[in-house]
BAFI-3210 file (N, C-alpha, C; in Angstrom, 3 decimals, decimal comma, padded with zeros to 6 digits):
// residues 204
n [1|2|3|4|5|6|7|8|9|10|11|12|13|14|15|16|17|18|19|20|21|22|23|24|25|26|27|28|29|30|31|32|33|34|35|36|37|38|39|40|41|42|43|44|45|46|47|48|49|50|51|52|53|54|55|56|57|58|59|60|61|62|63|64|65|66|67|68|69|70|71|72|73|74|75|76|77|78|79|80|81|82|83|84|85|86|87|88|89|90|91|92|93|94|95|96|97|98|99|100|101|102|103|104|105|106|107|108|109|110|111|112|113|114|115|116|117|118|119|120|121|122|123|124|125|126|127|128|129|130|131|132|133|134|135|136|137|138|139|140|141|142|143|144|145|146|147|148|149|150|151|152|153|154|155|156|157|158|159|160|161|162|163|164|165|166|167|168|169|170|171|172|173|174|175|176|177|178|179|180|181|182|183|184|185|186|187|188|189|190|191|192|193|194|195|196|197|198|199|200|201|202|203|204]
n.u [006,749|009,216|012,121|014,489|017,904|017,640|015,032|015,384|017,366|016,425|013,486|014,888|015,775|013,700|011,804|013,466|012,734|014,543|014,671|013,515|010,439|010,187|012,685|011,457|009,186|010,476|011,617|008,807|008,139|009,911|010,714|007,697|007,879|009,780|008,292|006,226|007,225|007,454|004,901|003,828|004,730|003,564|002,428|000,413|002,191|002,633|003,449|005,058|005,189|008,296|010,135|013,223|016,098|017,849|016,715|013,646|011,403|010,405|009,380|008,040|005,108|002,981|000,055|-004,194|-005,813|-006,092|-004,643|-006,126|-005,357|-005,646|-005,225|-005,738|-006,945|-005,518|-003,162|-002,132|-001,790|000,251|002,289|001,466|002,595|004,737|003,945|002,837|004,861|005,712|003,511|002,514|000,424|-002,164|-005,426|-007,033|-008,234|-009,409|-010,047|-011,542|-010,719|-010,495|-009,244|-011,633|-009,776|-010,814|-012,390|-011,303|-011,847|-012,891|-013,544|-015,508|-015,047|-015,408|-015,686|-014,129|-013,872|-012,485|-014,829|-014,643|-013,489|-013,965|-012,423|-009,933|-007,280|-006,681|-005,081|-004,357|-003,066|-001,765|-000,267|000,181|-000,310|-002,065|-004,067|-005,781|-008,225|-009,093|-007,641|-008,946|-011,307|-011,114|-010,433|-012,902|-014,871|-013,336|-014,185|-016,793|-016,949|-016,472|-013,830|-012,196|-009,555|-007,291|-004,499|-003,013|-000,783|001,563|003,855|004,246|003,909|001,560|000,975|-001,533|-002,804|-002,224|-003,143|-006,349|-006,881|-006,088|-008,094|-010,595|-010,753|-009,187|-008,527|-006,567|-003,827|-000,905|001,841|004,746|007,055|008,045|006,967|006,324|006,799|004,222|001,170|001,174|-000,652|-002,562|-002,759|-001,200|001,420|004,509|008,102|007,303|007,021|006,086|003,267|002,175|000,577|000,811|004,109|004,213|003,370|003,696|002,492|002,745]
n.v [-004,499|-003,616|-004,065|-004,238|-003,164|-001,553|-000,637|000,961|002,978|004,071|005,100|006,790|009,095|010,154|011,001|013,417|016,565|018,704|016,938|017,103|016,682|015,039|013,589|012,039|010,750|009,171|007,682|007,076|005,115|003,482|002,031|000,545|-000,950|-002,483|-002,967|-004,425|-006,783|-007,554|-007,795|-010,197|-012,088|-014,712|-015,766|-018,351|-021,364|-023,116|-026,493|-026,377|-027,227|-026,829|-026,275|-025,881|-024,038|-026,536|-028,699|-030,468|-029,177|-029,010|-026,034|-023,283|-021,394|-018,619|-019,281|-019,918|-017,146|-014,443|-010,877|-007,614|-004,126|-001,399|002,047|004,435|007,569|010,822|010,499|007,448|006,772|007,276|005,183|002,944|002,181|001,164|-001,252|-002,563|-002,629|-005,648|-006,989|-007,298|-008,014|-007,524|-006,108|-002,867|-000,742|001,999|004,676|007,139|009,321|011,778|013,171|014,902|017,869|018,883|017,372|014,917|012,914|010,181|011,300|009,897|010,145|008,520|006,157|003,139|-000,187|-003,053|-005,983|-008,318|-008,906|-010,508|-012,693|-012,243|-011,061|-008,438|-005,823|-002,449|000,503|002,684|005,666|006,945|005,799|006,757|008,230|005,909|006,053|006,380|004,692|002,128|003,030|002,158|-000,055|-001,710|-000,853|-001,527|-004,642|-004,783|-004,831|-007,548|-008,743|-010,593|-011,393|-009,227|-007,437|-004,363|-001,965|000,564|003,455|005,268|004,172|004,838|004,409|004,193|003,935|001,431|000,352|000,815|-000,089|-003,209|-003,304|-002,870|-003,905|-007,283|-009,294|-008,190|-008,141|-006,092|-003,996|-002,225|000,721|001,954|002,147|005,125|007,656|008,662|010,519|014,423|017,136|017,632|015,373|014,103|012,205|011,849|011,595|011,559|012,388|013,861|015,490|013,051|013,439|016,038|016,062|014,347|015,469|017,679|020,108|021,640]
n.w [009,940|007,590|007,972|006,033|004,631|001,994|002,250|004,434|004,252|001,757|002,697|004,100|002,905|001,426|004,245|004,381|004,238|002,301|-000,240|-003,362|-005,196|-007,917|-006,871|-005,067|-005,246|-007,191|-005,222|-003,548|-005,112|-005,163|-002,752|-002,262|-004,599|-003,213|-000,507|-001,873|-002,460|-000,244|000,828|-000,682|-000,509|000,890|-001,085|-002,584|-004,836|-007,725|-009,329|-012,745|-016,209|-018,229|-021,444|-021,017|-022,849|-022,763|-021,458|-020,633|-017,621|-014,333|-013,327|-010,492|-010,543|-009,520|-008,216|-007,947|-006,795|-008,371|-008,795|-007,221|-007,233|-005,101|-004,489|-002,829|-003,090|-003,470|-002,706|-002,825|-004,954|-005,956|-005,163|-007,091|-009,008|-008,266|-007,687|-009,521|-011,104|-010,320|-010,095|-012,659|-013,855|-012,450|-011,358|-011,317|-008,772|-007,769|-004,875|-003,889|-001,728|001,164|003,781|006,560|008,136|010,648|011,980|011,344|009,954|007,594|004,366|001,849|-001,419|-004,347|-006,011|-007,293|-008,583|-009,749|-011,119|-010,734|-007,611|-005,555|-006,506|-005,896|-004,576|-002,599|-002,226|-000,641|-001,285|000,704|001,874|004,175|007,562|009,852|011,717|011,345|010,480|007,669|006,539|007,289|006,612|003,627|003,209|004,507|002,129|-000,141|000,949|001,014|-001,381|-002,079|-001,410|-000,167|001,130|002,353|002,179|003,695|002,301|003,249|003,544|005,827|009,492|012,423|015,746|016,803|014,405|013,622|015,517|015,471|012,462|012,939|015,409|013,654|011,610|012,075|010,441|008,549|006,922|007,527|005,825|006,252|006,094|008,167|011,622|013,397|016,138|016,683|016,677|015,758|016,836|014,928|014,012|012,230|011,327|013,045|013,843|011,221|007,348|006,297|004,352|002,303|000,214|-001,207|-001,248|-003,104|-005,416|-005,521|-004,819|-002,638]
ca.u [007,665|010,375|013,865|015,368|018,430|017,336|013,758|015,625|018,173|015,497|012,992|015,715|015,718|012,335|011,632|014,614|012,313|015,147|014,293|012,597|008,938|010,919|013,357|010,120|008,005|010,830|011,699|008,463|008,106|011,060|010,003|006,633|008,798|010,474|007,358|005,390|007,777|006,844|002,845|003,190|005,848|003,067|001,342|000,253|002,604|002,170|003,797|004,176|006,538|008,698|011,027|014,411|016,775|018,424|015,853|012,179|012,169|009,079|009,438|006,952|004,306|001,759|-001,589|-004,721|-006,127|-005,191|-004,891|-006,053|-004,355|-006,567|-005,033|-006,492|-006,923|-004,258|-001,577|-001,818|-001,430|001,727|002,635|001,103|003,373|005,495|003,195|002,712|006,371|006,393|002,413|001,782|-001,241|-002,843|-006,333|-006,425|-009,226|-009,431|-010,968|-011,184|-011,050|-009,906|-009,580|-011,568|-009,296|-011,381|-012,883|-010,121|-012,402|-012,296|-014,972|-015,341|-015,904|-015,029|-014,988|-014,128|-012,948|-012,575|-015,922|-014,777|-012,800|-014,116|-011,828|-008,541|-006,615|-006,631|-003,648|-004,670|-002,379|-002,129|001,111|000,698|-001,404|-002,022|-005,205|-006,615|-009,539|-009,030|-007,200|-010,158|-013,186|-011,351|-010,373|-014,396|-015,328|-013,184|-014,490|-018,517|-017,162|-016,559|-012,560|-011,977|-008,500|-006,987|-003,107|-002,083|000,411|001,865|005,312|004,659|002,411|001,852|000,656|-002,938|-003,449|-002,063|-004,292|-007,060|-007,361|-006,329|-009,217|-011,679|-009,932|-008,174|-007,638|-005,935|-001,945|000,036|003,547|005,051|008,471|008,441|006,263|006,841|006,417|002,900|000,805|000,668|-002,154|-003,791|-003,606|-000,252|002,127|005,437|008,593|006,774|007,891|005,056|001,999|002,869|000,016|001,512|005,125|004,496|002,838|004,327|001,079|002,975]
ca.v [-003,477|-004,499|-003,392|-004,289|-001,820|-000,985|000,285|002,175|003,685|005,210|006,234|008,484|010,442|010,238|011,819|014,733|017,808|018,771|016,252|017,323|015,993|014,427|012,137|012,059|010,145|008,093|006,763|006,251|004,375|002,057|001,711|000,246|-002,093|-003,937|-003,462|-005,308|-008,138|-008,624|-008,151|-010,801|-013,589|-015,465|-016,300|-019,762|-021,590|-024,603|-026,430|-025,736|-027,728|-025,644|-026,649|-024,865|-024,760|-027,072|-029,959|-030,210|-029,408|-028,390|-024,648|-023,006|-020,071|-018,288|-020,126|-019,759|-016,074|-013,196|-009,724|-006,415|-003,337|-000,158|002,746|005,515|008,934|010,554|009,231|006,096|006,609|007,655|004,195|001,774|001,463|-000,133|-002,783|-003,409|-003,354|-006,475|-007,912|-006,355|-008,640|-006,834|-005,310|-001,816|-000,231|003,177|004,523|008,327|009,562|012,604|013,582|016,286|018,415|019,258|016,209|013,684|011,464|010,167|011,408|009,174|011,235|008,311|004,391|001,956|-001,547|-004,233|-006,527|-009,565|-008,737|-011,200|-014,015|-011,164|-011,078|-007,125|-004,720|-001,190|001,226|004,077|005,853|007,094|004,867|008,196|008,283|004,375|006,151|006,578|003,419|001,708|003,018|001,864|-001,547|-001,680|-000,772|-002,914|-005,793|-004,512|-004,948|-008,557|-009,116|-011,888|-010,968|-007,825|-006,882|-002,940|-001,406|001,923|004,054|005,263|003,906|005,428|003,159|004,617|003,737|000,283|000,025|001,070|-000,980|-004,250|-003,166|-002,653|-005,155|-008,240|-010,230|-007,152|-007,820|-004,549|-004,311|-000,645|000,675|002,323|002,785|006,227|007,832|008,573|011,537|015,408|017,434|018,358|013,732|014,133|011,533|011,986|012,474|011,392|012,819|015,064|015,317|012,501|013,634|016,847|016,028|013,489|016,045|019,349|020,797|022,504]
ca.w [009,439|006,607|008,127|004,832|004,625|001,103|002,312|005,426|003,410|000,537|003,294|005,335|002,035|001,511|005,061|004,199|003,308|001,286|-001,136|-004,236|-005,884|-008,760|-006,569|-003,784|-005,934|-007,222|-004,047|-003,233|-006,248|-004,910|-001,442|-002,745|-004,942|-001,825|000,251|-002,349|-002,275|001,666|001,172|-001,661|000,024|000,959|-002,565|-002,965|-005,890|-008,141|-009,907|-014,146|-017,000|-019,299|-021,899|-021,263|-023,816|-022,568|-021,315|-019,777|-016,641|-013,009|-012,247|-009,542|-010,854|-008,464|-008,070|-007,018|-007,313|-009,170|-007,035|-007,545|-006,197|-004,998|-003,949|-001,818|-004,046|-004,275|-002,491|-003,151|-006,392|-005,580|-004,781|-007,731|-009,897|-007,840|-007,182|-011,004|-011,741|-009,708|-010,525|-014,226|-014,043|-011,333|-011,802|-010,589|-008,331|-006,728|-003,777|-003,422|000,279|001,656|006,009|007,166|008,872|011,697|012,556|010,824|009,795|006,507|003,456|000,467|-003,106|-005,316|-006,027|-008,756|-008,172|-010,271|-010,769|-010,041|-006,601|-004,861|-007,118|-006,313|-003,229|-002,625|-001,902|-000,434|-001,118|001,951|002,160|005,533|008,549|010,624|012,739|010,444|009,918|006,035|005,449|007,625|005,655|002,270|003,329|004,377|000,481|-001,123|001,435|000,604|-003,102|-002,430|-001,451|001,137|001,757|001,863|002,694|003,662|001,878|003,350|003,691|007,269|010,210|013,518|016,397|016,746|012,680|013,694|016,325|014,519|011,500|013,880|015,867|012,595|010,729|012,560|009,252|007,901|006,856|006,926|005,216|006,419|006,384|009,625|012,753|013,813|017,120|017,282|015,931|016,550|017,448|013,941|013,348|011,704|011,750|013,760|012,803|009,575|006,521|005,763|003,174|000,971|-001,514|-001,351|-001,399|-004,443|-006,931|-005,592|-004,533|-001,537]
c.u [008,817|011,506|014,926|016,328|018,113|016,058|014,223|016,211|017,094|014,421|013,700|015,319|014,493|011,442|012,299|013,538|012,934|014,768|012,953|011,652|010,016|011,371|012,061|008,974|008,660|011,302|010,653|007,352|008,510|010,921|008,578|007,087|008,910|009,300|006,221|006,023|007,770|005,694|002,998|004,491|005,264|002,142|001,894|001,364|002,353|003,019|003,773|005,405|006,786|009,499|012,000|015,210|017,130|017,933|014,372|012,489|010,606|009,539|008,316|006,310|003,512|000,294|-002,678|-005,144|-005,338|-005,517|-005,030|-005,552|-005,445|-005,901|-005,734|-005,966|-006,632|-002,769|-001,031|-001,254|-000,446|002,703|002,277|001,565|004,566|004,996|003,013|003,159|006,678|005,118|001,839|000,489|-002,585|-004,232|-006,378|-008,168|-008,955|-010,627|-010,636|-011,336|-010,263|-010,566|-010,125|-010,710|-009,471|-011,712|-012,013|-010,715|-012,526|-014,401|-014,440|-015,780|-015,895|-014,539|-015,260|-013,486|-013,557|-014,091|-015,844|-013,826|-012,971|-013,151|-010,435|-008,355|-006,415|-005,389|-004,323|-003,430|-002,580|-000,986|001,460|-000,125|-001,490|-002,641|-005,610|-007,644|-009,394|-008,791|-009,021|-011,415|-012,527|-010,994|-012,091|-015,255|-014,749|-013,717|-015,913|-018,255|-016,893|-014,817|-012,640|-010,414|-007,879|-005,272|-003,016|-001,125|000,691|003,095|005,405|003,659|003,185|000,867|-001,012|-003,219|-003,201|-003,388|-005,729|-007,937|-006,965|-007,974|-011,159|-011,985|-009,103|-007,627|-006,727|-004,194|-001,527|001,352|004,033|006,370|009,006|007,452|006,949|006,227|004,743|002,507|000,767|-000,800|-003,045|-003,391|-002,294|001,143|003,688|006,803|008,052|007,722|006,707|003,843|002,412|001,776|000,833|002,910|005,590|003,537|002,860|003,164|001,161|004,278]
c.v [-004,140|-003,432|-003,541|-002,822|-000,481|-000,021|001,218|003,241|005,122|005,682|007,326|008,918|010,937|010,958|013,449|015,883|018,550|018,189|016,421|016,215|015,146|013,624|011,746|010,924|009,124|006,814|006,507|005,017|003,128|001,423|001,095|-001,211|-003,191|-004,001|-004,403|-006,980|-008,827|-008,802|-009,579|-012,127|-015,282|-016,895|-017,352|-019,919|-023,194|-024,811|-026,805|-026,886|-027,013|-026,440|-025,226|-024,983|-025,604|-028,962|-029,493|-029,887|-028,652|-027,359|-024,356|-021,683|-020,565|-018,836|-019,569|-017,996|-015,231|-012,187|-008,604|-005,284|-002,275|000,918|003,847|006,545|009,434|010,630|008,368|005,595|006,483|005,903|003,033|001,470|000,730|-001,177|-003,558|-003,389|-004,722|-007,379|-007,135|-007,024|-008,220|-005,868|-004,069|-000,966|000,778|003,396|006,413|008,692|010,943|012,727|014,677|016,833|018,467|017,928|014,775|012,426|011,512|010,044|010,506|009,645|010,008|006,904|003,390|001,067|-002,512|-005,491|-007,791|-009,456|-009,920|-012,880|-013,348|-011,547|-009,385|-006,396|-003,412|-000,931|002,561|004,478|005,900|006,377|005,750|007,845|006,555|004,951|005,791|005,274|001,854|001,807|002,509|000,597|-002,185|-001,821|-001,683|-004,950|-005,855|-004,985|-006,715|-009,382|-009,657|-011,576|-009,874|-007,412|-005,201|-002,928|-000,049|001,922|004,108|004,917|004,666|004,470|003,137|003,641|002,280|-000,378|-000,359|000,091|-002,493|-004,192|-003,529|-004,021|-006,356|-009,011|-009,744|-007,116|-006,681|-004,713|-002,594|-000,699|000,934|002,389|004,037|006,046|007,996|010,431|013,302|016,236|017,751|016,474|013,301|013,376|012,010|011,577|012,777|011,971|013,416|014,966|014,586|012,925|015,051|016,812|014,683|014,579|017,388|020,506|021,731|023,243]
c.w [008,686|006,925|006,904|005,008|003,553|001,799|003,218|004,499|002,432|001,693|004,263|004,317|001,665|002,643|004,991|003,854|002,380|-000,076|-001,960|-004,692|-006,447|-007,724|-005,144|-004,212|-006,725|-006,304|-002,996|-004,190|-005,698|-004,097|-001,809|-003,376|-003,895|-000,837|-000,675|-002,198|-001,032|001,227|000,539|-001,293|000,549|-000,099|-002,617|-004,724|-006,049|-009,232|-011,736|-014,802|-017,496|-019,953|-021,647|-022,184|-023,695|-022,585|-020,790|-018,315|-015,460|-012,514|-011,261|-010,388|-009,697|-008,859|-007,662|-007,419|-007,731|-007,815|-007,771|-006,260|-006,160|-003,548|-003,419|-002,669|-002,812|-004,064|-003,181|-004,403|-006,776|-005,737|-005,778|-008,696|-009,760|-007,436|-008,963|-011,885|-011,503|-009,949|-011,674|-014,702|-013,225|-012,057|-010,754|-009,939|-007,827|-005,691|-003,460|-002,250|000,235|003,431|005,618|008,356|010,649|012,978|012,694|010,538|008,216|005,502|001,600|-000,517|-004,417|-005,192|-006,665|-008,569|-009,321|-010,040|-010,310|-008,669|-005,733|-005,345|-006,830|-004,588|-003,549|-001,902|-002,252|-000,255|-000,399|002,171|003,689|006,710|009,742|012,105|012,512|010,329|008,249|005,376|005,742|006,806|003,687|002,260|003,633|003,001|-000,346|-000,432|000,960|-000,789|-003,257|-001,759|-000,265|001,877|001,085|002,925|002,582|003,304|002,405|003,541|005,240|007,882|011,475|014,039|016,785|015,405|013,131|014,382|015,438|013,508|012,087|014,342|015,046|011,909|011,025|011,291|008,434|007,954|006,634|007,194|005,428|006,340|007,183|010,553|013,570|015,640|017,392|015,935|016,634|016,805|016,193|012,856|012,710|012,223|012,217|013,839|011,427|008,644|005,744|004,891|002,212|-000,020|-002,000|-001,619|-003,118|-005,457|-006,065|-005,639|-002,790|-001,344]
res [x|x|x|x|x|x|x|x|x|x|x|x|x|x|x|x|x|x|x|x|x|x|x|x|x|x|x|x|x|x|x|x|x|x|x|x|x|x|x|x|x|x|x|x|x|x|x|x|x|x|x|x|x|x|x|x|x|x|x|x|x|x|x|x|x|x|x|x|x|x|x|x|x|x|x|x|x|x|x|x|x|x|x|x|x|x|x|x|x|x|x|x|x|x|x|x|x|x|x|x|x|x|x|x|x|x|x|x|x|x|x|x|x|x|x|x|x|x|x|x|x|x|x|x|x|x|x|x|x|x|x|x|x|x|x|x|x|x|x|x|x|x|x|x|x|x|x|x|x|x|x|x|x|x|x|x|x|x|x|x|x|x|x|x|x|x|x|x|x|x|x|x|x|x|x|x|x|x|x|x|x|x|x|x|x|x|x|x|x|x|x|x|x|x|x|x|x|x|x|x|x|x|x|x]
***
């Protein structure tokens, strides 16, 4: 979990139901931002020469693989352009999923990833880590497509979803901004901050 004050700060408002689509989708634009800068603290660097104006001189660039990002339709979506404000080199994969209600298990309509994945370090974007079913079966697809390592990205987790994709997934890094209390009875995360597909494209 990244306690940064910045990421607390923008998700209180981001939980507010007050808070309109428009600033809803910019803050979680921003929040995405500073959580990309945890998933990605680890990246291998090497070092490069440059001339500065001044003289020559050994800076550090990132090494070693490139990364593609694949968000979960259509949340996630919600969330990828703050990942490639911060890696504009990033190849971009989707993964359509939606929960059934009833059951809460997660149905896949839809999935395009990058062909070479297996040379990428992967970043799933999942806003919310609910039940882990959903984020579980798309960290699975982008692993079938070839990706060796794979970091979670989401806004909120609940301790089930943690569980969960641990359980599914042990090699699985996840970068969140909060762990909530837990879920209520129709899977729904707690206080949470509601339908992020819904609350990012005003579809409620």
């Amino acid at each position: 979990m990244v306690e940064h004050p910045l990421v607390q700060h923008k998700l209180g408002y981001l939980r507010d139901r007050e808070t309109p689509t428009v600033h809803f989708r910019k803050l979680a634009n921003e929040i995405t931002l500073l959580l990309t800068y945890e998933a990605t603290k680890d990246m291998p660097t090497e070092d490069a020469e440059v001339e500065t104006p001044l003289e020559p001189m050994t800076v550090q660039r990132i090494s070693g693989k490139k990364v593609a990002v694949c968000p979960v339709l259509r949340a996630g979506v919600g969330m990828l352009d703050g990942v490639l404000s911060l890696v504009s080199s990033a190849r971009v994969g989707f993964v359509g999923m939606y929960r059934d209600e009833e059951t809460l298990e997660p149905v896949q309509y839809y999935l395009k990833l990058p062909e070479d994945l297996a040379e990428r370090d992967a970043i799933v974007l999942d806003p919310m880590l609910a039940t882990g079913h959903s984020s579980c079966a798309a960290i699975k697809a982008v692993k079938e497509a070839g990706a060796q390592s794979v970091t979670l990205v989401c806004i909120v987790a609940a301790p089930p979803g943690i569980e969960e994709v641990h359980r599914q997934h042990p090699d699985v890094h996840i970068v969140c901004a909060a762990v909530d209390r837990g879920l209520n009875e129709r899977g729904f995360i707690v206080p949470g901050l509601g339908d992020a597909g819904d609350r990012l494209y005003g579809t409620k």
